[in-house]
N, CA, C, O and CB atoms as a CASP TS submission, in Angstrom:
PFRMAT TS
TARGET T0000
AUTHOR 0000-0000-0000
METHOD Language model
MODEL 1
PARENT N/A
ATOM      1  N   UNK     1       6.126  13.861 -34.041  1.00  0.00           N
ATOM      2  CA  UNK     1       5.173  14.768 -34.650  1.00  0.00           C
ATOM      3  C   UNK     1       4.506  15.583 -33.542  1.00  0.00           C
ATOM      4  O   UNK     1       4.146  15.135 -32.453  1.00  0.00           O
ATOM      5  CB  UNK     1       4.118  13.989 -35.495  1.00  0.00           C
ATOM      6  N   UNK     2       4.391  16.843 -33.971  1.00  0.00           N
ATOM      7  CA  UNK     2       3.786  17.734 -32.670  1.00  0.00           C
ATOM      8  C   UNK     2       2.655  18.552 -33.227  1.00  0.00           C
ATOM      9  O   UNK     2       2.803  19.235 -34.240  1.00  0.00           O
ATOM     10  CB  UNK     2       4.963  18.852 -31.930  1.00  0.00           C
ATOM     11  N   UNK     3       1.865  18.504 -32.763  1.00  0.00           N
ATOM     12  CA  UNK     3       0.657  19.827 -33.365  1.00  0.00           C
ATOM     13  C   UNK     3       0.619  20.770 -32.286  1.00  0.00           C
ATOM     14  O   UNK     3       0.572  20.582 -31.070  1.00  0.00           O
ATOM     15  CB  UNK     3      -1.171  19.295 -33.656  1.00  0.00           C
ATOM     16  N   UNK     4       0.652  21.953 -33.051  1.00  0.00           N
ATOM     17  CA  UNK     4       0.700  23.425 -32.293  1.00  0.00           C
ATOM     18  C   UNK     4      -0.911  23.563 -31.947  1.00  0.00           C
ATOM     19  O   UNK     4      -1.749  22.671 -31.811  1.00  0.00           O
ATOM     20  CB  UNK     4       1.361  24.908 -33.436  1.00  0.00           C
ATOM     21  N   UNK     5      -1.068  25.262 -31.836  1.00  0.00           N
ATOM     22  CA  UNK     5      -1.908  25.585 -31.436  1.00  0.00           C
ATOM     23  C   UNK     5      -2.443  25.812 -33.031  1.00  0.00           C
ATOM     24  O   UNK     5      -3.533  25.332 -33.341  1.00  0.00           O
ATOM     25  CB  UNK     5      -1.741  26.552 -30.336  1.00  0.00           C
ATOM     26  N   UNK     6      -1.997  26.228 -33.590  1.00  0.00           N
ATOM     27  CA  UNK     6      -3.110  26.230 -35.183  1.00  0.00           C
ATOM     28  C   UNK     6      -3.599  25.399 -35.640  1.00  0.00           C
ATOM     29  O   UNK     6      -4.738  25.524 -36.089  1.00  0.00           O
ATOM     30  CB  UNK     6      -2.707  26.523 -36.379  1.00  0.00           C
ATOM     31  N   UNK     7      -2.824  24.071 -35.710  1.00  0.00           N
ATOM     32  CA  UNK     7      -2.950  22.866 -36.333  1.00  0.00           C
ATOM     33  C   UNK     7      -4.676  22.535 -35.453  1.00  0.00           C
ATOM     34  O   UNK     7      -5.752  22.368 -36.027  1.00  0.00           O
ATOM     35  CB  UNK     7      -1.350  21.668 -35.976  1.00  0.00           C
ATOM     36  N   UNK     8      -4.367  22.528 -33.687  1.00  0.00           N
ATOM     37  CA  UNK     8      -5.407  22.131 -33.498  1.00  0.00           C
ATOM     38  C   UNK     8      -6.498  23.081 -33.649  1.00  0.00           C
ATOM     39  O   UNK     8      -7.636  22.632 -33.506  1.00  0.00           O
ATOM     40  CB  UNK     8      -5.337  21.605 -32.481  1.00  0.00           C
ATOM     41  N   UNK     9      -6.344  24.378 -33.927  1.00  0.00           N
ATOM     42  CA  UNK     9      -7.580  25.188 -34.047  1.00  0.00           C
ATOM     43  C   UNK     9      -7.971  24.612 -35.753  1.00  0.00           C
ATOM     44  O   UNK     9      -9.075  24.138 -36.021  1.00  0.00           O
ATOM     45  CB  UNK     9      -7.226  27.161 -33.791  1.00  0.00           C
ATOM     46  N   UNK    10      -7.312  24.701 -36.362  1.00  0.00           N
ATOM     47  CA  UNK    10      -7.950  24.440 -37.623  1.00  0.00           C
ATOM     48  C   UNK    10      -8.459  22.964 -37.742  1.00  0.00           C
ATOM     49  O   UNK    10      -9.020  22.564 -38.762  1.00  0.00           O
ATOM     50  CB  UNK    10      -6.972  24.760 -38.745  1.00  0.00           C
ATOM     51  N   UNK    11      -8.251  22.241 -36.736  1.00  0.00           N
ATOM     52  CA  UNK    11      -9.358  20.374 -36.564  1.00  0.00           C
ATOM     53  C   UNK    11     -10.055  20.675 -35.909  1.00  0.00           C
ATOM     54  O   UNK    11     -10.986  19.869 -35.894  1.00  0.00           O
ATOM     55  CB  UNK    11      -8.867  18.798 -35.867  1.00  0.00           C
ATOM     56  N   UNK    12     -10.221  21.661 -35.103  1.00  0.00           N
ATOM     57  CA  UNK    12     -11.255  22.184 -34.249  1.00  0.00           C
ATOM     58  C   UNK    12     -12.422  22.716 -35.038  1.00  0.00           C
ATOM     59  O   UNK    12     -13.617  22.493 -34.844  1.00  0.00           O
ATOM     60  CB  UNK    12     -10.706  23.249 -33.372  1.00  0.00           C
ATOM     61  N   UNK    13     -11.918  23.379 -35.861  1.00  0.00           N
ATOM     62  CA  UNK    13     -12.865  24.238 -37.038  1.00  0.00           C
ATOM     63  C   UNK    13     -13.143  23.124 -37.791  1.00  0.00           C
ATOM     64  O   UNK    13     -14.357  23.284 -37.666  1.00  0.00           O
ATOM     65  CB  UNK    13     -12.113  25.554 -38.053  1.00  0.00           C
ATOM     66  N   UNK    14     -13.066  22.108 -38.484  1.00  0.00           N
ATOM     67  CA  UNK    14     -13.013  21.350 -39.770  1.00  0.00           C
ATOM     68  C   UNK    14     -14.087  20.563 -39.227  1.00  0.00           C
ATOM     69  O   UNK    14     -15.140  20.453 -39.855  1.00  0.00           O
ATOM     70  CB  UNK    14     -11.573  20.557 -40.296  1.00  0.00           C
ATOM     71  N   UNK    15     -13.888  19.939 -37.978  1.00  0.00           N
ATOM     72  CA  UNK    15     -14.867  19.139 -36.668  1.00  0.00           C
ATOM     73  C   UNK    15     -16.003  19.480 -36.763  1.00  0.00           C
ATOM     74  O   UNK    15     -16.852  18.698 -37.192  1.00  0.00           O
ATOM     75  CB  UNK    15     -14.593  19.422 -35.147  1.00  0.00           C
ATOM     76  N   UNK    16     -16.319  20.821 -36.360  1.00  0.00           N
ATOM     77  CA  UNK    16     -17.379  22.028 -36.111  1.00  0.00           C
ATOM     78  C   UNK    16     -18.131  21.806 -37.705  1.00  0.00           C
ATOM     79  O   UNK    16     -19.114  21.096 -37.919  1.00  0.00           O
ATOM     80  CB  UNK    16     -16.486  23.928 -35.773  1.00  0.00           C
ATOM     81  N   UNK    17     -17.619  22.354 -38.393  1.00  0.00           N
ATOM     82  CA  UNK    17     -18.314  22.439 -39.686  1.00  0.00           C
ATOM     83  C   UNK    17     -18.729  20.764 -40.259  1.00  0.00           C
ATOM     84  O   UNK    17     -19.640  20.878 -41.078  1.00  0.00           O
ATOM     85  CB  UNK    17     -17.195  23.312 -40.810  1.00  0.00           C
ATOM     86  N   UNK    18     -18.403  19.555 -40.102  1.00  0.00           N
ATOM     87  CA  UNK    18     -18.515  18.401 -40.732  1.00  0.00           C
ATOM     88  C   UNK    18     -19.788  18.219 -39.463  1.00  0.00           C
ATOM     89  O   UNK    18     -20.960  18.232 -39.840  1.00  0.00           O
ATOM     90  CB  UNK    18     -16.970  17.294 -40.932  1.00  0.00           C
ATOM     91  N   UNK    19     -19.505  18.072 -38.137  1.00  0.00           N
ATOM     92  CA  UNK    19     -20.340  17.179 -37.299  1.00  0.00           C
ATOM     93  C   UNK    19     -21.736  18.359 -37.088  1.00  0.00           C
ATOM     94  O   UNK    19     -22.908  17.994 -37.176  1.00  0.00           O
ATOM     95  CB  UNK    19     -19.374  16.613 -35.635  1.00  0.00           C
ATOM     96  N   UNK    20     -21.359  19.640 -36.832  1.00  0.00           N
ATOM     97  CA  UNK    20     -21.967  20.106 -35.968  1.00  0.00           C
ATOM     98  C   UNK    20     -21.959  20.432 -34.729  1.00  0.00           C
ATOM     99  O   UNK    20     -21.971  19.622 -33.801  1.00  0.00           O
ATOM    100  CB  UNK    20     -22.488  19.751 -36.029  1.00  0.00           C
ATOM    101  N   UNK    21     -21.931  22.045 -34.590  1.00  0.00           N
ATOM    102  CA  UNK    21     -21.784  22.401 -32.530  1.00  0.00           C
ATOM    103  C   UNK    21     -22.772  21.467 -31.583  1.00  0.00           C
ATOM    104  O   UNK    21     -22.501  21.308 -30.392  1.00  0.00           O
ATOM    105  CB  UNK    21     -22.483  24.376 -31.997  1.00  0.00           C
ATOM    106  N   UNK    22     -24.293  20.675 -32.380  1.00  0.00           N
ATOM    107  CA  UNK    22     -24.947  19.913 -31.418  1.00  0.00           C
ATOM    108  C   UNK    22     -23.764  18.732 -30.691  1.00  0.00           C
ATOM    109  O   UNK    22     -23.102  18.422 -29.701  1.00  0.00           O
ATOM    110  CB  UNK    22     -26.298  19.178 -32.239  1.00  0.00           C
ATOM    111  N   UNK    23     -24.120  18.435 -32.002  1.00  0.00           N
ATOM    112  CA  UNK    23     -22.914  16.625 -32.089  1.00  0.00           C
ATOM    113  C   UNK    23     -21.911  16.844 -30.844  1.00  0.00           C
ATOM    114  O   UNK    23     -21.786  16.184 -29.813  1.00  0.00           O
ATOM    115  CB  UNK    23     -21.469  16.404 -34.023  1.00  0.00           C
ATOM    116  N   UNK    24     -21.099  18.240 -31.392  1.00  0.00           N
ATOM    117  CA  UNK    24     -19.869  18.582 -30.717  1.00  0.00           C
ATOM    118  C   UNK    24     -19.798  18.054 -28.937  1.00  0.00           C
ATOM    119  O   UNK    24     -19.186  17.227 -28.262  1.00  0.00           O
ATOM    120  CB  UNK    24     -19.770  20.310 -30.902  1.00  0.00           C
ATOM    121  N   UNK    25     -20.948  19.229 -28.725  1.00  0.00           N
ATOM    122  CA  UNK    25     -20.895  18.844 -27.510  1.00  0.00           C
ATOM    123  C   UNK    25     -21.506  18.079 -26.478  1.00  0.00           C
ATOM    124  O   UNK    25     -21.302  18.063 -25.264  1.00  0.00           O
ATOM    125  CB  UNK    25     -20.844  19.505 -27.218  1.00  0.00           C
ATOM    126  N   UNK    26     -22.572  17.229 -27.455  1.00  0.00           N
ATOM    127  CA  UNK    26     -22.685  15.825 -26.515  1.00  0.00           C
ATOM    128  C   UNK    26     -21.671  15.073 -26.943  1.00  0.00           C
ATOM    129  O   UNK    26     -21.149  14.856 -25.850  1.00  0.00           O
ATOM    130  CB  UNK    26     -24.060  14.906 -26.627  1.00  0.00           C
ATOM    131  N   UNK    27     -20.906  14.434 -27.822  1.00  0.00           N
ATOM    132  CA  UNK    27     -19.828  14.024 -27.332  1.00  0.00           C
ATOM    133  C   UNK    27     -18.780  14.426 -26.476  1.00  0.00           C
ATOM    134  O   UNK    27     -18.188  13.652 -25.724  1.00  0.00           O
ATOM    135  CB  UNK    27     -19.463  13.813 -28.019  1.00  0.00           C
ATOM    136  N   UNK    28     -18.539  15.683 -26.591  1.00  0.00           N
ATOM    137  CA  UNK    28     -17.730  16.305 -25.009  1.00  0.00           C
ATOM    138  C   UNK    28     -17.764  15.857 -23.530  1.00  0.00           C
ATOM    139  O   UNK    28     -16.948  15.874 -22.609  1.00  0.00           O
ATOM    140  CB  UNK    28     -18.202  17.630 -24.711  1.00  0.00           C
ATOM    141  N   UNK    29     -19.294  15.368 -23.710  1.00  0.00           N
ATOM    142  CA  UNK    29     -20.425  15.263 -22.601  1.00  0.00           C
ATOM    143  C   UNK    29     -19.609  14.088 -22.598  1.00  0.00           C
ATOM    144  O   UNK    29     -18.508  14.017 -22.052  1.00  0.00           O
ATOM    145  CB  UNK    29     -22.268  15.311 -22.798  1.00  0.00           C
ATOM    146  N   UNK    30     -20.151  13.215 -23.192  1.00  0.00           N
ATOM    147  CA  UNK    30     -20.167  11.447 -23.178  1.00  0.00           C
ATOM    148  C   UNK    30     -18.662  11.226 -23.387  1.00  0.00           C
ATOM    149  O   UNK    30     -18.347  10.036 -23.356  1.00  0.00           O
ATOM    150  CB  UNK    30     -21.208  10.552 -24.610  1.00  0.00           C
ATOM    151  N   UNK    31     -17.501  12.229 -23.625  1.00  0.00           N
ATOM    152  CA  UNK    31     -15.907  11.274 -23.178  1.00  0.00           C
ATOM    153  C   UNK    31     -16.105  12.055 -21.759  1.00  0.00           C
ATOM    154  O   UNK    31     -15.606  11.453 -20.808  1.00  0.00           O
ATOM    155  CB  UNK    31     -13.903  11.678 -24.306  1.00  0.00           C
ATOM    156  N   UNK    32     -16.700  13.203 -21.474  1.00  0.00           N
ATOM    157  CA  UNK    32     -15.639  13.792 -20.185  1.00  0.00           C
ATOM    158  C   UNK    32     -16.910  12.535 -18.823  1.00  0.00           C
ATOM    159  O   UNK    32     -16.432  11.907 -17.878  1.00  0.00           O
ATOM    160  CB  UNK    32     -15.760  16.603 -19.847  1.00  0.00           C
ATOM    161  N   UNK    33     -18.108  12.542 -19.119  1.00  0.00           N
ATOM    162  CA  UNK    33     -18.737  11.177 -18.427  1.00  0.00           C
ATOM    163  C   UNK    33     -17.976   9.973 -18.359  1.00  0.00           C
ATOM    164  O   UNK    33     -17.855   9.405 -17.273  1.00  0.00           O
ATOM    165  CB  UNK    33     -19.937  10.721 -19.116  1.00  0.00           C
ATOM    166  N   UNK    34     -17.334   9.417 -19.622  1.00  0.00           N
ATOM    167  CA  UNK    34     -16.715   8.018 -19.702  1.00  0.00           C
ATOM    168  C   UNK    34     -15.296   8.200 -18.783  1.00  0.00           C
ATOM    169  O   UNK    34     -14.837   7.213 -18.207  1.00  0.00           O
ATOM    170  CB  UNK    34     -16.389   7.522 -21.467  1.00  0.00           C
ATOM    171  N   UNK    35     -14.574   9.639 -18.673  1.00  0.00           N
ATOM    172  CA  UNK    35     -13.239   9.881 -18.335  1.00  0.00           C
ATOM    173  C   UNK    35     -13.538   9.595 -16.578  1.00  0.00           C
ATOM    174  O   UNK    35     -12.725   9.043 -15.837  1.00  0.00           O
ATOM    175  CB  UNK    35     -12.624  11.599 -18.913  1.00  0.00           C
ATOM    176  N   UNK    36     -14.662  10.029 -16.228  1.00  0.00           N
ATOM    177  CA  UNK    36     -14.780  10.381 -14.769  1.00  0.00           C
ATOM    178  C   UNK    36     -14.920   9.061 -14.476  1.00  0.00           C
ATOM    179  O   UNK    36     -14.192   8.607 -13.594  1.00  0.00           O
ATOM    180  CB  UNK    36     -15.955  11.395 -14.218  1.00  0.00           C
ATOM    181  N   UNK    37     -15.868   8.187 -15.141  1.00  0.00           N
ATOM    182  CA  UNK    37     -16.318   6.934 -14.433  1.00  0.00           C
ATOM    183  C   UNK    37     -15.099   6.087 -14.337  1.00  0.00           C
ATOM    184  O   UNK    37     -14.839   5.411 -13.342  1.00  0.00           O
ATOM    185  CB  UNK    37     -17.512   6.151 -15.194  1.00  0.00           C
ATOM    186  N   UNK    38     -14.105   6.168 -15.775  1.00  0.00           N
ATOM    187  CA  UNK    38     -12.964   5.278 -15.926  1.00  0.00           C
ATOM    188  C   UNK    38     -11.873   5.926 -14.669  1.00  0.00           C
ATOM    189  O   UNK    38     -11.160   5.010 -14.260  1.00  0.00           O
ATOM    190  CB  UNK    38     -12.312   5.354 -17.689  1.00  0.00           C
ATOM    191  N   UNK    39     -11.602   7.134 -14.035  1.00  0.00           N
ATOM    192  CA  UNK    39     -10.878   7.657 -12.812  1.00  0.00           C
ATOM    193  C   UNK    39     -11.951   6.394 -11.552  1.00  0.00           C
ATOM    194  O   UNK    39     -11.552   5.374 -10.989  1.00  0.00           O
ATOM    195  CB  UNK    39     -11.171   9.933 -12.592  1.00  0.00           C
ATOM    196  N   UNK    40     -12.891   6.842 -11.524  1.00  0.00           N
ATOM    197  CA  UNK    40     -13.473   6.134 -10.637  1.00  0.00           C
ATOM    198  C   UNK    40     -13.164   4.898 -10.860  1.00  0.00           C
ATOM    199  O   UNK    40     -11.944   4.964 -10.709  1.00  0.00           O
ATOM    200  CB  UNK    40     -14.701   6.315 -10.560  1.00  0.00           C
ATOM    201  N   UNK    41     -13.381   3.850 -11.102  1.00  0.00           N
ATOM    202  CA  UNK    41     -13.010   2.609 -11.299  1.00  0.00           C
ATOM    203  C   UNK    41     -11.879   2.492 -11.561  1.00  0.00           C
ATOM    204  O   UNK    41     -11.742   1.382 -12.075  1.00  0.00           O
ATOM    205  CB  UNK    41     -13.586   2.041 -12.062  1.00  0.00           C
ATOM    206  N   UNK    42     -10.813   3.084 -11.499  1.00  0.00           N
ATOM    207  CA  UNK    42      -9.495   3.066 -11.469  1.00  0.00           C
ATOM    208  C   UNK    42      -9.340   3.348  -9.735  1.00  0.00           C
ATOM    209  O   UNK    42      -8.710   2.539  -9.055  1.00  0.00           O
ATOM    210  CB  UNK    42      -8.808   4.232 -12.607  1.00  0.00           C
ATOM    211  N   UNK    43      -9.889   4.400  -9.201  1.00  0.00           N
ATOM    212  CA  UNK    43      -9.615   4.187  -7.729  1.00  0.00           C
ATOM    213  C   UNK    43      -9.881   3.654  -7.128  1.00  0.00           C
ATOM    214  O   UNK    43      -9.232   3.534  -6.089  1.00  0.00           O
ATOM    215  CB  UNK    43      -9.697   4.679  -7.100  1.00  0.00           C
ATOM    216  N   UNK    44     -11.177   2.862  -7.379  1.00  0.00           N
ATOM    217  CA  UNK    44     -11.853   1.531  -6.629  1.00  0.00           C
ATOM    218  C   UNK    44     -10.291   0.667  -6.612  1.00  0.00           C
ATOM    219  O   UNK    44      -9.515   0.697  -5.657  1.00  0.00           O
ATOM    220  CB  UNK    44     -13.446   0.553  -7.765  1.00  0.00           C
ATOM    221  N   UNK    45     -10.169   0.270  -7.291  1.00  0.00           N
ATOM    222  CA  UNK    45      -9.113  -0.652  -8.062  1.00  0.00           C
ATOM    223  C   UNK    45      -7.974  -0.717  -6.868  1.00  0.00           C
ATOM    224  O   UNK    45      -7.389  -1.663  -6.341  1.00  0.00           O
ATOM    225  CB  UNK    45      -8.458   0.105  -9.717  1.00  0.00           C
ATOM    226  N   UNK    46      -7.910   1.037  -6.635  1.00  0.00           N
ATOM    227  CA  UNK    46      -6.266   0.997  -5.897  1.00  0.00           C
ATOM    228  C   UNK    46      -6.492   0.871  -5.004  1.00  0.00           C
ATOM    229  O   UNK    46      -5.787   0.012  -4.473  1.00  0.00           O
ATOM    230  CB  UNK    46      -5.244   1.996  -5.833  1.00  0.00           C
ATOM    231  N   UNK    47      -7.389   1.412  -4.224  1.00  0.00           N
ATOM    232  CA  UNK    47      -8.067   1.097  -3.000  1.00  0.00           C
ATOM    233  C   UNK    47      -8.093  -0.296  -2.558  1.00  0.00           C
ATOM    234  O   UNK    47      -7.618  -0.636  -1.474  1.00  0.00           O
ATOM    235  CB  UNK    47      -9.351   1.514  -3.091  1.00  0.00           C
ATOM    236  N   UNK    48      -8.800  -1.343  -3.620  1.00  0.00           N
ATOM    237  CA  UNK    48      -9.073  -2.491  -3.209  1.00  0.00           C
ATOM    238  C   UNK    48      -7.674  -3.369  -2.688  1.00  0.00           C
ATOM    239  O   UNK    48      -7.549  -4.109  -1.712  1.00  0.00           O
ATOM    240  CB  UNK    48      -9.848  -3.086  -4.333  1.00  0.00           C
ATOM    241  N   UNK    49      -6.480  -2.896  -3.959  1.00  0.00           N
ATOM    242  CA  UNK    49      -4.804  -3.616  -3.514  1.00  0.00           C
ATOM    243  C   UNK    49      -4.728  -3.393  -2.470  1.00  0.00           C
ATOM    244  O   UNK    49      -4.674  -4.268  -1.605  1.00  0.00           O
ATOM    245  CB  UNK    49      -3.398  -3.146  -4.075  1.00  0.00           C
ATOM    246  N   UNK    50      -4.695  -1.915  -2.200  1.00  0.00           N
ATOM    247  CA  UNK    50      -4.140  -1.576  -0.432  1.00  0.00           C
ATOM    248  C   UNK    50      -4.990  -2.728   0.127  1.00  0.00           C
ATOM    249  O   UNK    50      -4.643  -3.885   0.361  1.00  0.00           O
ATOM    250  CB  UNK    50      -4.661   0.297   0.476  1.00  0.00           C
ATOM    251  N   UNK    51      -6.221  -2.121   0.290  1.00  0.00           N
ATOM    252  CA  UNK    51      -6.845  -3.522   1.148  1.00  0.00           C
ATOM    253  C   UNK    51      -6.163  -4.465   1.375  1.00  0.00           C
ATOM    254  O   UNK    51      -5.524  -4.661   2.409  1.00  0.00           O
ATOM    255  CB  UNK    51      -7.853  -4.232   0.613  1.00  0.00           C
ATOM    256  N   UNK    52      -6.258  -5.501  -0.054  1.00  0.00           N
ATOM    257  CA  UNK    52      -5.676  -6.717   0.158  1.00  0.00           C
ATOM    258  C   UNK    52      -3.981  -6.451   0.184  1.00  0.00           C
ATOM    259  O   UNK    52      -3.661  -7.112   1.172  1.00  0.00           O
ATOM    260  CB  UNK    52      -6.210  -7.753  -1.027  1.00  0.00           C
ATOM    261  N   UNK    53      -2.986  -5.976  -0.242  1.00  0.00           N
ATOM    262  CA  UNK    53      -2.022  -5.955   0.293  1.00  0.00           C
ATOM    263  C   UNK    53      -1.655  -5.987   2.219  1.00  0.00           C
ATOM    264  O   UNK    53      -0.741  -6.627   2.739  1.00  0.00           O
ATOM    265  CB  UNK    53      -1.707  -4.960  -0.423  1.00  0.00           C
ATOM    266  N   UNK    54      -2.648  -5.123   2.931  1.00  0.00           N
ATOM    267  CA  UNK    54      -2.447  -5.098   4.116  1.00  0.00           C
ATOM    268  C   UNK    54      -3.217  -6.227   5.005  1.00  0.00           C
ATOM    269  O   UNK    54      -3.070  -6.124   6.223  1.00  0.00           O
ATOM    270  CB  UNK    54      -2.709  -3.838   4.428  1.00  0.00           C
ATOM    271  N   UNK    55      -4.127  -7.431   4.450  1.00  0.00           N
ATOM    272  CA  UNK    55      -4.733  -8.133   4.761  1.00  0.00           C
ATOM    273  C   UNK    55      -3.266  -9.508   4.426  1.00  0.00           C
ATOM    274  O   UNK    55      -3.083 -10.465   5.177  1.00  0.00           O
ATOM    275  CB  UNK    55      -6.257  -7.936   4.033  1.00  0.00           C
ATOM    276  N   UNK    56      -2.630  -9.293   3.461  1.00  0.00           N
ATOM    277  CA  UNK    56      -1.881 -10.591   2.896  1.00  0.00           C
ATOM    278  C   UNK    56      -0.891 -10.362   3.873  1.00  0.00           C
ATOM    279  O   UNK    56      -0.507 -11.301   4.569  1.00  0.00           O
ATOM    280  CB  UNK    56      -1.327 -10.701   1.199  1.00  0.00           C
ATOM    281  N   UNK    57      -0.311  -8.928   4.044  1.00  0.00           N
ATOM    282  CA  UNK    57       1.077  -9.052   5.370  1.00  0.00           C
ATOM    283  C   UNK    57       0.493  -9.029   6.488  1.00  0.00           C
ATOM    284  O   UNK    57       1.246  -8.769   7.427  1.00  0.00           O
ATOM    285  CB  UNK    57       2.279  -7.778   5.542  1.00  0.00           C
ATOM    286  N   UNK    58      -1.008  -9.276   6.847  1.00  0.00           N
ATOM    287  CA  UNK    58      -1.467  -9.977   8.582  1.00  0.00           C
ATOM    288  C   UNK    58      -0.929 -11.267   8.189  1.00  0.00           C
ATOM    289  O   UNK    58       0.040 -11.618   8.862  1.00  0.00           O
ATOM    290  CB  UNK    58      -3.484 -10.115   9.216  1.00  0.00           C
ATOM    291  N   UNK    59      -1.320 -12.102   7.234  1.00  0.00           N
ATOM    292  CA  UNK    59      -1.485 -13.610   7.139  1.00  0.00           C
ATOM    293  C   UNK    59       0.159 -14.224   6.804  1.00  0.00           C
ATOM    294  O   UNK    59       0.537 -15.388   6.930  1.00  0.00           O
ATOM    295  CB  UNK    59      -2.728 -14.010   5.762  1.00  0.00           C
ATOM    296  N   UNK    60       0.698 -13.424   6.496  1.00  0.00           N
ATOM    297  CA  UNK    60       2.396 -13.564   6.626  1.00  0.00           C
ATOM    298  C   UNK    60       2.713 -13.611   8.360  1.00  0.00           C
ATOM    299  O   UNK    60       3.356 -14.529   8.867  1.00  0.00           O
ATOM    300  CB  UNK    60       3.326 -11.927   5.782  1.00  0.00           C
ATOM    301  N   UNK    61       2.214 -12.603   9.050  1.00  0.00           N
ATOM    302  CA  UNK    61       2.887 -12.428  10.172  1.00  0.00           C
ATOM    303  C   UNK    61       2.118 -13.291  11.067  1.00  0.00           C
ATOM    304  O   UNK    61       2.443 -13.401  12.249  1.00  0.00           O
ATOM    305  CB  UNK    61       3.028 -11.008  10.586  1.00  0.00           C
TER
END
């Protein structure tokens, strides 16, 4: 299943009119906030393997 560009303009519109442009865009706010923090704590994450990956092949060698 694929949605074009109409499909999403017209959930875009349907959105708008049920919630409200306020609503709209503090939730915009509060996923593109939740998106950044969840990148962040995803790079902590990779960061931390390297770490310990290069700490586990000292204790090998």
């Amino acid at each position: 299943m694929h949605l074009g560009l109409q499909e999403l303009v017209v959930i875009l519109v349907i959105v708008l009119v049920l919630v409200g442009g306020k609503k709209v865009s503090g939730l915009g706010k509060a996923l593109g906030t939740s998106l950044r923090e969840f990148k962040e704590e995803v790079h902590k994450d990779e960061q931390g393997e390297k770490k310990e990956g290069v700490n586990d092949e000292d204790k090998k060698n």
